[in-house]
N, C-alpha and C positions, 0 to 999 in steps of 0.2 A: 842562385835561383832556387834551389833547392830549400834554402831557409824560408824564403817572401813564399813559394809554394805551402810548406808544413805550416805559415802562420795564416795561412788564408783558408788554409783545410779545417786548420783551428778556429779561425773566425765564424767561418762558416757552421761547424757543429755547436762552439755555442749560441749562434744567435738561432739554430733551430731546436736548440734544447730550453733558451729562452720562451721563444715564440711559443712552444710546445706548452711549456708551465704557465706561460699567459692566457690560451686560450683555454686550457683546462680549467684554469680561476674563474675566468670570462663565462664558461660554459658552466661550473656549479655554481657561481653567482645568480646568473639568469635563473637556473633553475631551485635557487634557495627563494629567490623573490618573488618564482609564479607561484599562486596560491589556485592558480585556477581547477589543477584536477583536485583540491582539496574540496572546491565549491562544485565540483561535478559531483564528485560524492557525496555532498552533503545530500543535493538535487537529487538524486539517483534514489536514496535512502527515503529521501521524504515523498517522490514520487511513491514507491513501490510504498509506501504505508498508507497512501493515500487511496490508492487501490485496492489494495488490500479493504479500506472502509468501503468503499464504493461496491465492492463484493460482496458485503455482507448486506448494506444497503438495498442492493438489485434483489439479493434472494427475499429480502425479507418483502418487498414490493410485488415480488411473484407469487408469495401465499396470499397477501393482502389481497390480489388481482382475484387468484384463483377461488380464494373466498366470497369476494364481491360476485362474480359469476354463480356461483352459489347459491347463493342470496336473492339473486334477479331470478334463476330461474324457481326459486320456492315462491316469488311474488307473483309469476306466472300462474305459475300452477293454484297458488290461492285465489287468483283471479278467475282460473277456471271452473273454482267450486272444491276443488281438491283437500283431503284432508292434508291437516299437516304431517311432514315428515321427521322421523326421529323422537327423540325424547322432551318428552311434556317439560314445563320448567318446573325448576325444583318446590319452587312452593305450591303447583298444584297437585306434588304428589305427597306434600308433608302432610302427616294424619296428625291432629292434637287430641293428644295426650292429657288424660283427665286422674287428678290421684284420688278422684270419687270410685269407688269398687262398689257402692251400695246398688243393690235394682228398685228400682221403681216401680 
């Protein structure tokens, strides 16, 4: 009794050191063939660069805005008769230049 015992002790530890090396295959198999947190990351990365554009997008649409308001209230105000404000454009402040030095 004591031998059919020790072979069955035996049977028993290799078929769990077996099962053990198979499910371990089984388990890095599975996870040799998900690709899928490779494709999260890819998402993740292109996500956050896309915001990243959309950031700079919004800011640049909030000068635009705040310019536009600008603008409306100077048509107001020219509406009201009002002189303009700020600097004249530049060619009604250019003087020409004449290379005649003689008087008249």
């Amino acid at each position: 009794m004591e031998i059919q015992d020790q072979c069955l002790e035996e049977e028993d530890n290799i078929i769990k050191i077996v099962m053990k090396k198979y499910l371990k295959r089984l388990w890095d198999a599975i996870w040799d063939s998900t690709d899928l947190d490779e494709k999260a990351e890819a998402a993740l990365k292109e996500a956050k660069a896309r915001i990243a554009e959309m950031k700079k997008e919004l800011a640049d649409v909030k000068n635009a805005a705040k310019n536009t308001v600008a603008q409306a209230k100077d048509v107001v105000d020219a509406a009201k008769g009002k002189k303009r404000r700020g600097r004249k454009p530049y060619y009604k402040n250019k003087k020409k230049k004449t290379n005649n030095k003689t008087k008249k």
